[in-house]
C-alpha positions as CSV (number, residue, x, y, z in Angstrom):
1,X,1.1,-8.1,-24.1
2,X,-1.5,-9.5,-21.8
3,X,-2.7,-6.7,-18.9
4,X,-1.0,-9.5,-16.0
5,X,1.9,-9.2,-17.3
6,X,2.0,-5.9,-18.4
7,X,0.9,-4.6,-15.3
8,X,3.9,-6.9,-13.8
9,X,6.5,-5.7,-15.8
10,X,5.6,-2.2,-15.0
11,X,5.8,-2.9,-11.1
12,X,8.8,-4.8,-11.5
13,X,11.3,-3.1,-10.3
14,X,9.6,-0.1,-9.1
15,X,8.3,1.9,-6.6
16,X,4.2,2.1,-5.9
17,X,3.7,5.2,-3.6
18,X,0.8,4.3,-1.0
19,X,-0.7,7.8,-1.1
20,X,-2.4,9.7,2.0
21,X,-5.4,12.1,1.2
22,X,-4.3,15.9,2.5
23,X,-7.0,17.0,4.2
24,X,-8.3,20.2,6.6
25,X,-8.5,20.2,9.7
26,X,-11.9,19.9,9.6
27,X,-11.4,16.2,8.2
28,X,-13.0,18.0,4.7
29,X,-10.7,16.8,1.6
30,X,-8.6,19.7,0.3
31,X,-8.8,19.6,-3.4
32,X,-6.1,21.9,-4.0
33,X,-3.3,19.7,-2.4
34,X,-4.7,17.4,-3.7
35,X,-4.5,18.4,-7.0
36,X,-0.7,19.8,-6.3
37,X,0.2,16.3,-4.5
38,X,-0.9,14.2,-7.5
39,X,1.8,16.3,-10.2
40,X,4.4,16.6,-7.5
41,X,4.2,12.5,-7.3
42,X,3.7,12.0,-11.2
43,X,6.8,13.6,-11.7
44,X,9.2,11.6,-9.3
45,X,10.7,8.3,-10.1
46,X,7.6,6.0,-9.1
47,X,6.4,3.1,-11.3
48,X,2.9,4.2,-9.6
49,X,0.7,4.8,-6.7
50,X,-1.7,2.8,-4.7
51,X,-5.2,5.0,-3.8
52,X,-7.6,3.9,-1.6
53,X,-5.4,2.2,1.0
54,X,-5.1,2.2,4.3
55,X,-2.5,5.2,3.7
56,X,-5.7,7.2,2.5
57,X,-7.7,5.6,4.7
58,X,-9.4,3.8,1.7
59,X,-12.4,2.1,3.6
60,X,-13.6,5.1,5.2
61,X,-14.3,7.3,1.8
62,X,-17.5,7.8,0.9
63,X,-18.3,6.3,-2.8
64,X,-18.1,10.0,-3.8
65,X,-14.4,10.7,-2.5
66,X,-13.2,7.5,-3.7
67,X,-14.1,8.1,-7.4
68,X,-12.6,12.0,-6.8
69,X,-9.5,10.3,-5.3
70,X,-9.2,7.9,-7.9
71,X,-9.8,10.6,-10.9
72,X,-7.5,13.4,-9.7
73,X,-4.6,10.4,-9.5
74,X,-5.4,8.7,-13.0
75,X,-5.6,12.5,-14.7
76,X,-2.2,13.3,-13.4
77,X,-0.4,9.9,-14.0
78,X,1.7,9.3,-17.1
79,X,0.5,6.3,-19.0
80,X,3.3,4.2,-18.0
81,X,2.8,4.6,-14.5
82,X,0.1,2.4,-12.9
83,X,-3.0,3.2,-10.1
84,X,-3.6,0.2,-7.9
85,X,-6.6,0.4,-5.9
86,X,-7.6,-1.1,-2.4
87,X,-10.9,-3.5,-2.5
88,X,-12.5,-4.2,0.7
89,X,-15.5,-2.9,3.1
90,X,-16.2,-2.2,6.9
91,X,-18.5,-4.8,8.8
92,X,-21.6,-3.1,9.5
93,X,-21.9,-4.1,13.6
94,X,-26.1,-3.2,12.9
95,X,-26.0,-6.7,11.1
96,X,-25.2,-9.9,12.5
97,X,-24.3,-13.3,11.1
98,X,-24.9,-14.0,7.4
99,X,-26.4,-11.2,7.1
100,X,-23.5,-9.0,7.8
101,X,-21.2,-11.0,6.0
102,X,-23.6,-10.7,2.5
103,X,-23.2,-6.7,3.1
104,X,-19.5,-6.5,3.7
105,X,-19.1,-8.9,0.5
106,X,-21.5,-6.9,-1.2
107,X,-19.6,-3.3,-0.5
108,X,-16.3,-5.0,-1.4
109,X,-17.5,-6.2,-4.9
110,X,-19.1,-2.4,-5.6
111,X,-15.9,-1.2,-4.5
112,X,-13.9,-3.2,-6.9
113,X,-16.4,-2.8,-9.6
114,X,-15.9,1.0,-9.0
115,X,-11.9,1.2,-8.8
116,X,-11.9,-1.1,-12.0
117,X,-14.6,1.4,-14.2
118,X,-12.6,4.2,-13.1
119,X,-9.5,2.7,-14.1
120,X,-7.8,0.5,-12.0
121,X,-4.6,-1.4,-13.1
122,X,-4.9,-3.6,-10.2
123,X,-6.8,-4.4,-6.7
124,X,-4.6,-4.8,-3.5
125,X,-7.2,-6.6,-1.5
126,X,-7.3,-5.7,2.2
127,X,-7.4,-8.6,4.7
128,X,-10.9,-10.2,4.9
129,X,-11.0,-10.0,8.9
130,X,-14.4,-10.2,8.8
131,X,-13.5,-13.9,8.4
132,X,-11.3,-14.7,10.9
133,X,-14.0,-15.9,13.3
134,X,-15.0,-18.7,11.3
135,X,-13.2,-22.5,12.1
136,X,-9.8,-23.1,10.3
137,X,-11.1,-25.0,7.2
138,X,-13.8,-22.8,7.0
139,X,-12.1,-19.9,7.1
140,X,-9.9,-20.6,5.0
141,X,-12.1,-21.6,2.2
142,X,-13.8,-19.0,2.5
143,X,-10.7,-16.6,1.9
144,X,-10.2,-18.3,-0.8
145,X,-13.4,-18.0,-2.6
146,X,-13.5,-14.3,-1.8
147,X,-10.5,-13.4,-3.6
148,X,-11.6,-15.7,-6.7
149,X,-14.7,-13.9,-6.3
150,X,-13.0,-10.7,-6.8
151,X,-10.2,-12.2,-9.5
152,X,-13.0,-12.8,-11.4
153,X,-14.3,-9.1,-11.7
154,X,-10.9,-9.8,-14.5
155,X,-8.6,-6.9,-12.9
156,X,-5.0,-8.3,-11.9
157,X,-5.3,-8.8,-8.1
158,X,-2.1,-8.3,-5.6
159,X,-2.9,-10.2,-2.3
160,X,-1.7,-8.4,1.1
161,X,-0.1,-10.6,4.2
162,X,-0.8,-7.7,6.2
163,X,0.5,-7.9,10.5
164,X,-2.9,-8.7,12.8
165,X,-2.1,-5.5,14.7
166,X,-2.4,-3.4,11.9
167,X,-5.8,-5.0,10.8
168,X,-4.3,-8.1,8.8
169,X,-4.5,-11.8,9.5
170,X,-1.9,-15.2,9.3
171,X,-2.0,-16.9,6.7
172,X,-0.7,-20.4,6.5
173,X,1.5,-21.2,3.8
174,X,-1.0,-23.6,2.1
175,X,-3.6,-20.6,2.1
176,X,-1.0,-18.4,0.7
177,X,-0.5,-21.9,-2.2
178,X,-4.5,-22.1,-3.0
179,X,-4.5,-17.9,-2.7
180,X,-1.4,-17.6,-5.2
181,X,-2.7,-19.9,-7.8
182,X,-5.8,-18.2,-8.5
183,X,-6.0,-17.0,-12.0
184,X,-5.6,-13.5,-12.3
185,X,-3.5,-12.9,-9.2
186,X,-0.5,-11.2,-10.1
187,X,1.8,-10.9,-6.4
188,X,1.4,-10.6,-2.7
189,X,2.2,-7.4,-0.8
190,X,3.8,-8.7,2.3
191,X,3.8,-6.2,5.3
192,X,4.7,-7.9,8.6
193,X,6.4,-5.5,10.7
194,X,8.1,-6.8,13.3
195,X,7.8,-10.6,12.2
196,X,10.9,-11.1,10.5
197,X,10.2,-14.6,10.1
198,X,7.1,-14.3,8.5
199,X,8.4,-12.1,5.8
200,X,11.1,-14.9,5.5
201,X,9.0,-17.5,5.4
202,X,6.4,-16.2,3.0
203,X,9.7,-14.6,0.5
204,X,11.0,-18.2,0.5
205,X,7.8,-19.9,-0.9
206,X,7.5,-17.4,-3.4
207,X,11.5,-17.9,-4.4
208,X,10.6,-21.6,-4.1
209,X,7.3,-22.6,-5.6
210,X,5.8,-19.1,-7.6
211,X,8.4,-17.7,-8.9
212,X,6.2,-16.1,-11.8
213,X,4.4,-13.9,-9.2
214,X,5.5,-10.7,-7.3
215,X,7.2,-10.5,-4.8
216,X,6.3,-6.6,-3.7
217,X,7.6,-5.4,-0.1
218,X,5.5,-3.2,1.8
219,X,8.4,-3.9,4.7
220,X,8.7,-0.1,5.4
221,X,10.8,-0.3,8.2
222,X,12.4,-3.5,6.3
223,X,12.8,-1.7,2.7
224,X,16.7,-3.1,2.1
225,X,16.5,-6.1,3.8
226,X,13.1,-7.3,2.1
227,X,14.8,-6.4,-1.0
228,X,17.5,-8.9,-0.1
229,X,15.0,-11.4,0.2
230,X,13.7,-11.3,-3.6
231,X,11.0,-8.2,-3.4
232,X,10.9,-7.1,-7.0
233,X,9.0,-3.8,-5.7
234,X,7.8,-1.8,-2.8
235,X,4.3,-1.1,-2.3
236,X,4.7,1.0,0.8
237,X,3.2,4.4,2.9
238,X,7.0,5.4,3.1
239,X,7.0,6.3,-0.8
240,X,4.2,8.8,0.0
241,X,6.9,11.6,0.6
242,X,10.6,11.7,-1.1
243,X,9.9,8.4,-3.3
244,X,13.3,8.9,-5.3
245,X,15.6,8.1,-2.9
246,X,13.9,4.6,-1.9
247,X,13.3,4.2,-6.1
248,X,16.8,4.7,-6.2
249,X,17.7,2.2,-3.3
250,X,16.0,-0.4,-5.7
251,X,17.3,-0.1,-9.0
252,X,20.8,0.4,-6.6
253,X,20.4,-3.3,-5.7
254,X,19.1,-4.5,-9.0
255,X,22.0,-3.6,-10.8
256,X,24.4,-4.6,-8.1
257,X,25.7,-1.5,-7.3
258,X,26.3,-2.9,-3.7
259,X,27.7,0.1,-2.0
260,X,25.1,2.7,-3.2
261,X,22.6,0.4,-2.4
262,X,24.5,0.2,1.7
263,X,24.3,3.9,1.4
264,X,20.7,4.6,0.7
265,X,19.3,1.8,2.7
266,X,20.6,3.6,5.9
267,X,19.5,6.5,4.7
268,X,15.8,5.2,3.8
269,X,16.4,3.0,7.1
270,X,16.6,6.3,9.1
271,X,14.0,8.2,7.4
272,X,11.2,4.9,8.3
273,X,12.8,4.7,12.4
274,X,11.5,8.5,12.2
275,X,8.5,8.3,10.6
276,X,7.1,4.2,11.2
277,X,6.7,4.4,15.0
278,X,4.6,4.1,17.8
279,X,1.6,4.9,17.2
280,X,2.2,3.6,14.2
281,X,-1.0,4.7,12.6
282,X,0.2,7.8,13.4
283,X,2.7,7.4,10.2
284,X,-0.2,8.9,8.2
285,X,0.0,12.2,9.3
286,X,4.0,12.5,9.4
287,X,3.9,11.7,5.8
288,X,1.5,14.3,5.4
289,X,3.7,16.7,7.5
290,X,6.8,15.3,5.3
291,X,4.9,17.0,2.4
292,X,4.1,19.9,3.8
293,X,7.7,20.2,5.0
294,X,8.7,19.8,1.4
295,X,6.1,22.7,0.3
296,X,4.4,20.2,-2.1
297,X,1.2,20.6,0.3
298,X,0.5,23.9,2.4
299,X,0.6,23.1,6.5
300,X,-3.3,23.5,6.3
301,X,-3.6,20.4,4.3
302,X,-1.6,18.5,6.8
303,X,-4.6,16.6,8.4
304,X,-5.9,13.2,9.4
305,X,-8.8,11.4,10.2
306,X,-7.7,9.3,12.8
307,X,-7.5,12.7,15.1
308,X,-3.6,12.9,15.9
309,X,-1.8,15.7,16.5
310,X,1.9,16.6,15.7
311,X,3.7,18.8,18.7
312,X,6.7,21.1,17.8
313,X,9.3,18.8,18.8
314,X,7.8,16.0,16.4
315,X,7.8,18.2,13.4
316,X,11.5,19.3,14.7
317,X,12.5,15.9,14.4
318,X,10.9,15.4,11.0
319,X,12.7,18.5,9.2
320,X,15.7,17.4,10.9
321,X,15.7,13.9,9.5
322,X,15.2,14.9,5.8
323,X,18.3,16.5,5.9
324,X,20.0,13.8,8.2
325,X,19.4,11.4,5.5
326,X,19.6,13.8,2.5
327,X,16.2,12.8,1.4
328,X,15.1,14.1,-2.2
C-alpha cells in the first residue's frame, strides 16, 4: 500500500492526540512524565499523536528537545499508531526582509528534514504567517510554493486552516484548491474556533470537490458537530487527556449509533467548555493538570511555558468536570 494512503487509512476514523510536554516548574522538560505520559497514551484508543505542535509548544524546542520529544513518542507507540509532526519556524525579528524570510524557510525545512529522519508519518504544517504581509497574489503564491516545497521532502503533508487569533491565517477557497492538489498532501486540519462558517465553508469544498483527502477536525470545542460535517478524524489538544471517550464519540457516529453518539458529544462538549476557554492558550496547562488529576503525570510535572498559573478553584472545577462528564 502506498505510505498516503496508508497513513490515511490509519487516521481515518481515529483520534490523533495533540500532545503537551509535562514540564517543571522551572520550564526544564521532566523526562519521567514524560516517559509515563507516552505509555499511558499508547495504550488508549488513539490512531496516534501529533508532537511538536502548538499543544507542546513545538516551535519553541530546541533541536535537542524536539528529537527527545519525538524519540520518547515513536519508542512507546505501537506500530499501527502514527506520529505526525508540526513543520514550521519563528521569524527571527534581528533579520529583516528577504533575509528573514530565507531563515524562517530555512529552519522550517531542517525541521521537517529532522521530524521525517526521526520518523515522522506525516507533517502538519503550521500557518506561514510570516507571509501574510506580502500582496494577495503574492502571498498566495508564495504559500503555495512553500508547502510544495515541503511536500517535496516526500512525507505525506496535512495542511492546517488554523483561526488568525490563535496564530493562523484565511485562506480563500482557491488557495485551499491550489493547496489541496499538491501531490503528497494528504488532508487539512481545520481549526476555526468560533467561525462556524468557516469550518462550513471549507468542510463543503472538501465534501464537494476533494473528496479523496481528509477531512480531520481540530474543532475542539466543535468535536460532534465538525463530525457532522464530514471530519473523518480529530487532530485536536482535547485528546491530550481522556482520549477514549472523544475516540468513542467517533466511531459512535461512524457506525450510526445516533444516541450514543448525542450522549458522548455532551459529554466531550462539556469537558472542552471547561477546558477551551479564555485564555485560551491557557488550555495547555489544564490538559496538563487533567493528567496530573488522572495520576498519569505527578503535580510537579504540571507546567507550562507560557507562565500561567492554575488557582484552587480552577483545578476544583477541572476534577469536578471529569466526573460531571464521566470522562475515562
Amino acid at each position: 500500500m502506498h505510505l498516503e494512503e496508508k497513513i490515511k487509512r490509519t487516521m481515518r476514523g481515529g483520534l490523533i492526540s495533540a500532545v503537551p510536554v509535562p514540564r517543571y516548574e522551572s520550564g526544564q522538560i521532566h523526562e519521567a512524565a514524560q516517559a509515563a505520559y507516552a505509555r499511558y497514551l499508547a495504550a488508549q484508543r488513539i490512531a496516534g499523536v501529533a508532537v511538536w505542535v502548538h499543544t507542546g509548544r513545538g516551535l519553541y524546542l530546541s533541536r535537542e528537545q524536539r528529537q527527545y520529544i519525538l524519540h520518547s513518542w515513536k519508542s512507546a507507540l505501537h506500530d499501527s499508531q502514527v506520529v505526525i509532526c508540526g513543520v514550521g519556524a519563528l521569524q527571527n525579528d534581528a533579520l529583516k526582509g528577504s533575509e528573514q524570510l530565507k531563515k524562517w524557510q530555512s529552519d522550517s525545512i531542517t525541521m521537517a528534514k529532522d521530524a521525517i529522519s526521526g520518523g515522522a508519518d506525516a507533517l502538519l504544517v503550521f500557518p506561514p504567517v510570516i507571509l501574510n504581509p506580502l500582496p494577495e497574489r503574492e502571498r498566495e503564491d508564495a504559500v503555495v510554493a512553500y508547502h510544495s516545497a515541503l511536500a517535496a521532502l516526500g512525507c505525506p503533508l496535512i495542511l492546517f486552516y488554523l483561526y488568525e487569533a490563535a496564530g493562523g491565517m484565511a485562506y480563500s477557497l482557491e488557495l485551499l484548491r491550489r493547496l489541496l492538489a499538491i501531490p503528497g498532501v494528504i488532508g487539512i486540519k481545520i481549526a476555526t474556533l468560533d467561525s462556524v462558517m468557516t469550518m462550513q465553508r471549507t468542510a463543503r469544498l472538501l465534501e464537494q470537490e476533494f473528496p479523496d483527502q481528509l477531512h480531520i477536525t481540530g474543532e475542539d470545542r466543535m468535536f460532534g458537530y465538525a463530525l457532522m460535517r464530514g471530519a473523518q478524524s480529530a487532530l485536536v489538544g482535547l485528546g491530550a487527556a481522556f482520549p477514549n471517550v472523544q475516540a468513542d464519540l467517533i466511531t459512535a457516529f461512524q457506525e450510526n449509533r445516533y444516541a450514543d453518539f448525542i450522549d458522548l458529544s455532551a459529554r466531550v462538549d462539556g469537558f472542552a467548555e471547561e477546558t477551551f476557554t479564555e485564555p485560551m492558550d491557557k488550555y495547555i496547562l489544564r490538559m496538563l493538570h487533567c493528567l496530573a488529576a488522572a495520576k498519569v503525570i505527578p503535580e510537579e510535572a504540571a507546567f507550562d511555558i507560557a507562565g500561567y498559573e492554575m488557582t484552587k478553584e480552577e483545578l476544583a472545577e477541572i476534577r469536578k468536570a471529569i466526573g460531571d462528564y464521566r470522562l475515562y
